[in-house]
N, CA, C and O atoms as CSV, one atom per row, in Angstrom:
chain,resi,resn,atom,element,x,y,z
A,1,UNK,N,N,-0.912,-24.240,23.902
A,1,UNK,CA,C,-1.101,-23.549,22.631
A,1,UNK,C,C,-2.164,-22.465,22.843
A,1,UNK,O,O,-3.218,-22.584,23.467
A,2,UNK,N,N,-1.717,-21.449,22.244
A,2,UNK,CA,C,-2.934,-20.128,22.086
A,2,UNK,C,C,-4.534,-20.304,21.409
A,2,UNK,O,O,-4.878,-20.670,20.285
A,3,UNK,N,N,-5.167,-19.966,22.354
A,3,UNK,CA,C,-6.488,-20.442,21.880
A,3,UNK,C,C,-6.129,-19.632,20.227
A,3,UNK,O,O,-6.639,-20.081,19.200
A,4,UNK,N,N,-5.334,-18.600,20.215
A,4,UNK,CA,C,-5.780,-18.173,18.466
A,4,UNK,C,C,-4.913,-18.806,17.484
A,4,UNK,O,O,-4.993,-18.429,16.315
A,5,UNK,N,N,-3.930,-19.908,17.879
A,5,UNK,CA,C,-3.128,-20.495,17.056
A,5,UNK,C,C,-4.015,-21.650,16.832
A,5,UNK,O,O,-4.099,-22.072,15.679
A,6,UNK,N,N,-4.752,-22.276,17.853
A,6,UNK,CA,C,-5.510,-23.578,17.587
A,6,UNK,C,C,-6.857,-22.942,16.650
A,6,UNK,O,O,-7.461,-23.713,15.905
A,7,UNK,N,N,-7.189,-21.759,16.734
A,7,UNK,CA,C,-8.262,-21.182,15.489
A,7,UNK,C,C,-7.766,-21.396,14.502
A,7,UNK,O,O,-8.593,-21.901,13.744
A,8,UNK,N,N,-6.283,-21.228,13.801
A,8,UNK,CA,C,-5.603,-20.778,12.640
A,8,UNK,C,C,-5.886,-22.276,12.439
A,8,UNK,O,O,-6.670,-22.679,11.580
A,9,UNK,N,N,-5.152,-23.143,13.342
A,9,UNK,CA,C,-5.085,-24.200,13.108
A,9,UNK,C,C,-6.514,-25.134,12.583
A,9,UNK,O,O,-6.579,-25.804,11.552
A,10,UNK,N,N,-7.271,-25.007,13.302
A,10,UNK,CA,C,-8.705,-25.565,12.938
A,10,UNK,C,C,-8.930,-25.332,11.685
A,10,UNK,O,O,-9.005,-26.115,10.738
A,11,UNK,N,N,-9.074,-23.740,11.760
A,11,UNK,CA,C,-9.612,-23.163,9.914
A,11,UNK,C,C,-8.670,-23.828,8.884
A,11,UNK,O,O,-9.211,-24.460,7.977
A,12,UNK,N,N,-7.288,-23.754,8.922
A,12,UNK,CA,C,-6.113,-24.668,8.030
A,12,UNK,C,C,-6.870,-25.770,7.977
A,12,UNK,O,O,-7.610,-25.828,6.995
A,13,UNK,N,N,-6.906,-26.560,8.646
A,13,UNK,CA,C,-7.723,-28.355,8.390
A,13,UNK,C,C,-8.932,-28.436,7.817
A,13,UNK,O,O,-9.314,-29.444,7.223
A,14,UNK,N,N,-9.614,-27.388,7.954
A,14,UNK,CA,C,-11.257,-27.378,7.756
A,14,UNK,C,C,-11.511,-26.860,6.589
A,14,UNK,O,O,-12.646,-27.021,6.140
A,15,UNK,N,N,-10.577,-26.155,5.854
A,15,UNK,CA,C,-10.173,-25.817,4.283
A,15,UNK,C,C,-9.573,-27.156,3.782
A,15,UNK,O,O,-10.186,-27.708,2.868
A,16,UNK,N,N,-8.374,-27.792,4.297
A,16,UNK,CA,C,-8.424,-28.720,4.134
A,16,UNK,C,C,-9.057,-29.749,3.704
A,16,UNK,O,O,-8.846,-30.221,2.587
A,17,UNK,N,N,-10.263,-30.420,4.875
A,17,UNK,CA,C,-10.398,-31.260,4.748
A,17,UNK,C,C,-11.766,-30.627,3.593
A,17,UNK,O,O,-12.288,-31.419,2.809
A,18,UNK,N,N,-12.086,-29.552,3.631
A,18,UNK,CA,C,-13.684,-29.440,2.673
A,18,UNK,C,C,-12.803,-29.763,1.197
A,18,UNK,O,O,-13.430,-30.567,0.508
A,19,UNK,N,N,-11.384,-29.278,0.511
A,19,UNK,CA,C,-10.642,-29.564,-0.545
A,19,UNK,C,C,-10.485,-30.845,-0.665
A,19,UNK,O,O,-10.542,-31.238,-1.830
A,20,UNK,N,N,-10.285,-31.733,0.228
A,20,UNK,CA,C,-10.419,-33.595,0.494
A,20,UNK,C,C,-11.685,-33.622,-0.302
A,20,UNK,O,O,-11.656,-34.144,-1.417
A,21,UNK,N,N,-12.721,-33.142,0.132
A,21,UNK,CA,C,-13.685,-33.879,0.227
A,21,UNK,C,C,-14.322,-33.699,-1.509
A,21,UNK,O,O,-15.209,-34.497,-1.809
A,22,UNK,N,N,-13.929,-32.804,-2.469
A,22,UNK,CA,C,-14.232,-32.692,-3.484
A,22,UNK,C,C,-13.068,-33.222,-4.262
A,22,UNK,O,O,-13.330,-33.273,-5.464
A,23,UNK,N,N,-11.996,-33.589,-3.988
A,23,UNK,CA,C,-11.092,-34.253,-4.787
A,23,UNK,C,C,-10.853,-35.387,-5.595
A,23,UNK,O,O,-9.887,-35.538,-6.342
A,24,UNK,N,N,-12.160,-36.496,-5.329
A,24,UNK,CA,C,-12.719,-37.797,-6.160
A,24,UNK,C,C,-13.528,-37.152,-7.202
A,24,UNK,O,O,-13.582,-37.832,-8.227
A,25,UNK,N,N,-14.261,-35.890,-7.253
A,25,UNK,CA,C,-14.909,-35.487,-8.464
A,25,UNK,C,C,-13.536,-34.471,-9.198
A,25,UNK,O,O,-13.670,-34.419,-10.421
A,26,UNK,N,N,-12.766,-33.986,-8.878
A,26,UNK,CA,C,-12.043,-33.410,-9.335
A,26,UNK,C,C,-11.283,-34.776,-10.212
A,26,UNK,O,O,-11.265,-34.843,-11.441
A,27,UNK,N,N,-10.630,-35.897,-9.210
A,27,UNK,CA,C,-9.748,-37.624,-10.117
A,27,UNK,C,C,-10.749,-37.074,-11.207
A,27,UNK,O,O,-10.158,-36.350,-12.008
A,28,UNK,N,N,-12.153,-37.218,-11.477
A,28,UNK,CA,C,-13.227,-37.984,-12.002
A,28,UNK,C,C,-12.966,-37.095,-13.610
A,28,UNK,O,O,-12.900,-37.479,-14.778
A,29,UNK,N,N,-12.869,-35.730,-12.927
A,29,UNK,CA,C,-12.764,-35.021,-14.297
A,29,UNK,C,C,-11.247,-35.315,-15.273
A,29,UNK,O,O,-11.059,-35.714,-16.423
A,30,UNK,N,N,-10.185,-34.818,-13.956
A,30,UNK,CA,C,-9.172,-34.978,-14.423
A,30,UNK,C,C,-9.034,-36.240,-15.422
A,30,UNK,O,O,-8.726,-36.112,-16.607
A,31,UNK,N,N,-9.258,-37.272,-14.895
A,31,UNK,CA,C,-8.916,-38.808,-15.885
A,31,UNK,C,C,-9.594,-38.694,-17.379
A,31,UNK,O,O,-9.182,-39.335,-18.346
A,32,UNK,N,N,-10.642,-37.824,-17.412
A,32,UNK,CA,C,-11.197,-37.556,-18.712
A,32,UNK,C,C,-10.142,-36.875,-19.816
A,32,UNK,O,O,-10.341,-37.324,-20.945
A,33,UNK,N,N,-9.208,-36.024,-19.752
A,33,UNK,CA,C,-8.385,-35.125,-20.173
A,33,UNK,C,C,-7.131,-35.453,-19.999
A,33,UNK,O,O,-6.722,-35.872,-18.917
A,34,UNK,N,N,-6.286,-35.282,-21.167
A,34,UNK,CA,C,-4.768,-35.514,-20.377
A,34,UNK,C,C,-3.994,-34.301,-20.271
A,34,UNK,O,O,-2.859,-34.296,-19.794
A,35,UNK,N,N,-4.706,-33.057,-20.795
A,35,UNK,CA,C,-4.363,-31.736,-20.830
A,35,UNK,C,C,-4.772,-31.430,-18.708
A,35,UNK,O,O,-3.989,-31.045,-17.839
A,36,UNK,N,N,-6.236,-31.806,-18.587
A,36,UNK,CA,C,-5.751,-31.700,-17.254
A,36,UNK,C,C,-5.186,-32.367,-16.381
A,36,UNK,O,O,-4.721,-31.849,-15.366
A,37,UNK,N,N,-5.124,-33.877,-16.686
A,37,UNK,CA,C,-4.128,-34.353,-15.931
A,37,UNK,C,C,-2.413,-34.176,-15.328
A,37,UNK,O,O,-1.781,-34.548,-14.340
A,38,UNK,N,N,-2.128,-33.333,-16.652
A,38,UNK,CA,C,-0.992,-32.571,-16.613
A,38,UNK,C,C,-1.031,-31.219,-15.449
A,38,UNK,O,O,-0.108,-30.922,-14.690
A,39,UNK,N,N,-2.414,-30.499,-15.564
A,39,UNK,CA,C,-2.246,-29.721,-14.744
A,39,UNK,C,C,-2.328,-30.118,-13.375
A,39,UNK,O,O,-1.748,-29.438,-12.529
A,40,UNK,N,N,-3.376,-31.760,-12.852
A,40,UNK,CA,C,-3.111,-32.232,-11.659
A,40,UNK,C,C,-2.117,-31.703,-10.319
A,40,UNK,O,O,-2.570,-31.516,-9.189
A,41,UNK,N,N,-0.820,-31.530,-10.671
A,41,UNK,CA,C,-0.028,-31.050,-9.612
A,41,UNK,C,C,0.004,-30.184,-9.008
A,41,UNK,O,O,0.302,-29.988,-7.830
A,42,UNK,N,N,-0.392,-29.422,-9.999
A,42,UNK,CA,C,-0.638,-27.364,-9.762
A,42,UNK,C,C,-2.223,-27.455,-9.350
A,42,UNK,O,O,-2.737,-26.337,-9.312
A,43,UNK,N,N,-3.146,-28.570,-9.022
A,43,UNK,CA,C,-4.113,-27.969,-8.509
A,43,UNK,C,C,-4.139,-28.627,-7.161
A,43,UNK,O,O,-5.156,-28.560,-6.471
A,44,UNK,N,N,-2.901,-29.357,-6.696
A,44,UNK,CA,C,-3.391,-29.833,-5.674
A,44,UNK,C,C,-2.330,-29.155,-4.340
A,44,UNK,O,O,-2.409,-29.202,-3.112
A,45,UNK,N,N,-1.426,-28.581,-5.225
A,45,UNK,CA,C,-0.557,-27.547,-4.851
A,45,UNK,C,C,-1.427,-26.531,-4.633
A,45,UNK,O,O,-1.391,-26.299,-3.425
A,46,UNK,N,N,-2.126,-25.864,-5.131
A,46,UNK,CA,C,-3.236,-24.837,-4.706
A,46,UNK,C,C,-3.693,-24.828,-3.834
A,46,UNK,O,O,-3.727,-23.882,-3.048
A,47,UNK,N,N,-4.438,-26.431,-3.643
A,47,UNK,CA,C,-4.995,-26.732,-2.655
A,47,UNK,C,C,-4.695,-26.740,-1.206
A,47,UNK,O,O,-5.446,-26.530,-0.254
A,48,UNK,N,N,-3.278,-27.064,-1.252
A,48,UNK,CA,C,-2.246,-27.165,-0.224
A,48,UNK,C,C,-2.106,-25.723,0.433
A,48,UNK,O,O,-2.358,-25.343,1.577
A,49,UNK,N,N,-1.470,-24.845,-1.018
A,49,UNK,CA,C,-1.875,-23.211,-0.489
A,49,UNK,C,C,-2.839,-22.382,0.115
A,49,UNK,O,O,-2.706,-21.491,0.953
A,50,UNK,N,N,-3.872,-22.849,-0.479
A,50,UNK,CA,C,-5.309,-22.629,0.100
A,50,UNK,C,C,-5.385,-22.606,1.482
A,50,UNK,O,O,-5.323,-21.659,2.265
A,51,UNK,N,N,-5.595,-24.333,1.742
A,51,UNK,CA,C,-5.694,-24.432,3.362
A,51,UNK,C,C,-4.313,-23.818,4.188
A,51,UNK,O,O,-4.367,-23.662,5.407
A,52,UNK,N,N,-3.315,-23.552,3.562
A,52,UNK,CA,C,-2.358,-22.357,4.364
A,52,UNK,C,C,-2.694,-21.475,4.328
A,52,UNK,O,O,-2.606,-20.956,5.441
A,53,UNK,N,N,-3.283,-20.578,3.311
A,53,UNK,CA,C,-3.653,-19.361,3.497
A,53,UNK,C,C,-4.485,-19.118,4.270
A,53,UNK,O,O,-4.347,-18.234,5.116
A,54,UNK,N,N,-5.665,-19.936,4.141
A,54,UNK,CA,C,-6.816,-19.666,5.328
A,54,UNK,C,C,-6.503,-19.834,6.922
A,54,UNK,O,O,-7.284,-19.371,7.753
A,55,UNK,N,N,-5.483,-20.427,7.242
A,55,UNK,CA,C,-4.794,-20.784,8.660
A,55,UNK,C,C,-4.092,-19.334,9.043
A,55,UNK,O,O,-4.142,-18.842,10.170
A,56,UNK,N,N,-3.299,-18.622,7.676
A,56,UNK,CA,C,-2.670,-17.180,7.822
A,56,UNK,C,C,-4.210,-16.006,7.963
A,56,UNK,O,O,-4.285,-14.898,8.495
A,57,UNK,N,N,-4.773,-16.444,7.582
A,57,UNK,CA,C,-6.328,-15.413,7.342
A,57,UNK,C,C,-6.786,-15.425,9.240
A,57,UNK,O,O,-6.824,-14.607,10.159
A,58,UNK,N,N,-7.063,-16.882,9.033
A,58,UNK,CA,C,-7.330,-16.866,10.366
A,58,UNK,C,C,-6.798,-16.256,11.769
A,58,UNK,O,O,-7.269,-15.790,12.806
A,59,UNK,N,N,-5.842,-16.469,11.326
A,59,UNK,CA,C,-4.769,-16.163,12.542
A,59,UNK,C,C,-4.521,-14.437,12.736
A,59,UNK,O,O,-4.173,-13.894,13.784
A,60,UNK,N,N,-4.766,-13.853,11.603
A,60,UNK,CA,C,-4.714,-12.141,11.395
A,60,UNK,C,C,-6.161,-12.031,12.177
A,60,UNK,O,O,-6.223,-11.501,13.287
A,61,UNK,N,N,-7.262,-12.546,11.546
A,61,UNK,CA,C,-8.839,-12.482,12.061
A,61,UNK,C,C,-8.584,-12.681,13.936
A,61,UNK,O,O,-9.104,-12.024,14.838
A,62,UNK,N,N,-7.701,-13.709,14.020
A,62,UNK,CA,C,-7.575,-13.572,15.788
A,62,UNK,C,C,-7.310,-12.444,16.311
A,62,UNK,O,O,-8.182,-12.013,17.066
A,63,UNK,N,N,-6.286,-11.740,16.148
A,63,UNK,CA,C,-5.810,-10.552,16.307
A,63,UNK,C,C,-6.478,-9.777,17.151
A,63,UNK,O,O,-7.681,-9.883,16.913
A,64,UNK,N,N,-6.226,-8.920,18.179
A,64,UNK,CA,C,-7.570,-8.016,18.724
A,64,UNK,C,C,-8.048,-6.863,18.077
A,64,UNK,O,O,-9.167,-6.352,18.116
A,65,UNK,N,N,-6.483,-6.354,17.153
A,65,UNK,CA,C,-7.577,-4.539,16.182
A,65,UNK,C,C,-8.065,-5.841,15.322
A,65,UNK,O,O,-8.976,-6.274,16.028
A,66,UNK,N,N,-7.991,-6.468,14.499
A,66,UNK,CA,C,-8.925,-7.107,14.191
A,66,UNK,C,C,-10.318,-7.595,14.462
A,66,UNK,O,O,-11.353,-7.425,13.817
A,67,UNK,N,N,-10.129,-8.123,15.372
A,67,UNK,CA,C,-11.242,-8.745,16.484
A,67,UNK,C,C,-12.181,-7.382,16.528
A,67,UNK,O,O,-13.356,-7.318,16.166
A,68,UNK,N,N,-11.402,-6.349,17.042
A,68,UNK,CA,C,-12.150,-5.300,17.467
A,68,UNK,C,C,-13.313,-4.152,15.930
A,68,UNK,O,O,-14.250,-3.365,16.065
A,69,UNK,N,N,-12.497,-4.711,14.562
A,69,UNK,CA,C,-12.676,-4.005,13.571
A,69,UNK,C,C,-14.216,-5.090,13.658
A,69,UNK,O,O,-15.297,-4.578,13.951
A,70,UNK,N,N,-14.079,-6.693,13.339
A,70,UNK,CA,C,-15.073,-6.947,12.950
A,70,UNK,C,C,-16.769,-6.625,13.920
A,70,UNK,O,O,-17.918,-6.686,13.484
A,71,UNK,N,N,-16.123,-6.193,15.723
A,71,UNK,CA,C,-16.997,-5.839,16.572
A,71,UNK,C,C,-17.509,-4.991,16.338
A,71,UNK,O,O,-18.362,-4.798,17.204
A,72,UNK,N,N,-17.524,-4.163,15.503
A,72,UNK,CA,C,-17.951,-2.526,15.349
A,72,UNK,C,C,-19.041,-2.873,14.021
A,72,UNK,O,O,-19.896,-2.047,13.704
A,73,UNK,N,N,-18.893,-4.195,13.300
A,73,UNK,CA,C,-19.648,-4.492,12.610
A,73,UNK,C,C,-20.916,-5.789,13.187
A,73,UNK,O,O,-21.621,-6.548,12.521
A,74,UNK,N,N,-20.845,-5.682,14.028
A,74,UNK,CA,C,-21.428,-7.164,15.286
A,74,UNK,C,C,-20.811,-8.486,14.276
A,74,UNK,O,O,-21.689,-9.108,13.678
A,75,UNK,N,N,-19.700,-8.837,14.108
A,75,UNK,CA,C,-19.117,-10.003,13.261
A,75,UNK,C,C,-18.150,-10.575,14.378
A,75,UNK,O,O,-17.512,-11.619,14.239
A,76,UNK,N,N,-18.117,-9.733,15.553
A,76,UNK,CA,C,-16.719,-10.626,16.319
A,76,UNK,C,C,-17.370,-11.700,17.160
A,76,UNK,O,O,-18.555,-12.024,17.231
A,77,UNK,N,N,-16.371,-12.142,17.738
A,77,UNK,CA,C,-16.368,-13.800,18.271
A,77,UNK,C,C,-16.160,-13.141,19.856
A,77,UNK,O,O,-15.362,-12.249,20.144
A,78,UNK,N,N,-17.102,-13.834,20.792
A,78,UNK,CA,C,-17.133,-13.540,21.988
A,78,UNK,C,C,-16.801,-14.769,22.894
A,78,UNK,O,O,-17.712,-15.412,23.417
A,79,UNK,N,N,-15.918,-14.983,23.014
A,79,UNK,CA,C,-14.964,-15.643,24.251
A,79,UNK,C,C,-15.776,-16.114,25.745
A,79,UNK,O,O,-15.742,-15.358,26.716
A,80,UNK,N,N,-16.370,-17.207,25.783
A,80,UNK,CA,C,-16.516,-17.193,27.090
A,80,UNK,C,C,-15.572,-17.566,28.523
A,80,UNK,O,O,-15.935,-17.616,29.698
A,81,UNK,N,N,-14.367,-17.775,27.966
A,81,UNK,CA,C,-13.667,-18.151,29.394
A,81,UNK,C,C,-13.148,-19.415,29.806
A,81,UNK,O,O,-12.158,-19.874,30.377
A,82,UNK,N,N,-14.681,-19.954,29.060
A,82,UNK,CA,C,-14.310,-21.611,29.624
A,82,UNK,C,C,-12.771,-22.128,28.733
A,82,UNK,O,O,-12.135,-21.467,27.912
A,83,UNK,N,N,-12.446,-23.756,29.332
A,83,UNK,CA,C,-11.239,-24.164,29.526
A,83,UNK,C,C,-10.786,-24.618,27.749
A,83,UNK,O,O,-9.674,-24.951,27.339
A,84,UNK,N,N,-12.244,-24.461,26.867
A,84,UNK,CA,C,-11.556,-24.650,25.393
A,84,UNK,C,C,-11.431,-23.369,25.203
A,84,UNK,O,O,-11.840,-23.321,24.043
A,85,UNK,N,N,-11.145,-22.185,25.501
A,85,UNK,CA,C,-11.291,-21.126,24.204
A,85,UNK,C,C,-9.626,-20.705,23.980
A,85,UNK,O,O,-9.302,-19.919,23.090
């Protein structure tokens, strides 16, 4: 796998899992309301979108005119070689 598909991939999970991790205070509210409980589906569908989108974000951010746009701002990611990148 391409070190920039396993980036997309990382950032996808890591949106992910930070949306996991607030989702027992989200139950907490939801169960209060049945107006939002109704909306429940559509926010976890979001959520779902979310961590896809950020995997598509990522994966453009790999890119090299990319890569190269955020270098001109000192924001790019410098590669050392070794056997994870």
């Amino acid at each position: 796998m391409s070190p920039k598909n396993r980036r997309a991939i990382r950032t996808a999970f890591q949106t992910f899992a930070a949306v996991v991790a607030v989702v027992p205070a989200l139950a907490a509210v939801v169960a209060d309301s049945a107006d939002l409980a109704a909306a429940a589906p559509w926010a976890v569908a979001a959520a779902v979108t979310a961590a896809g989108v950020a995997g598509v974000v990522a994966r453009v951010m790999a890119h090299p005119a990319f890569e190269a746009l955020l270098d001109r701002f000192g924001l790019g990611l410098v590669d050392d070689g070794g056997p994870n990148t």
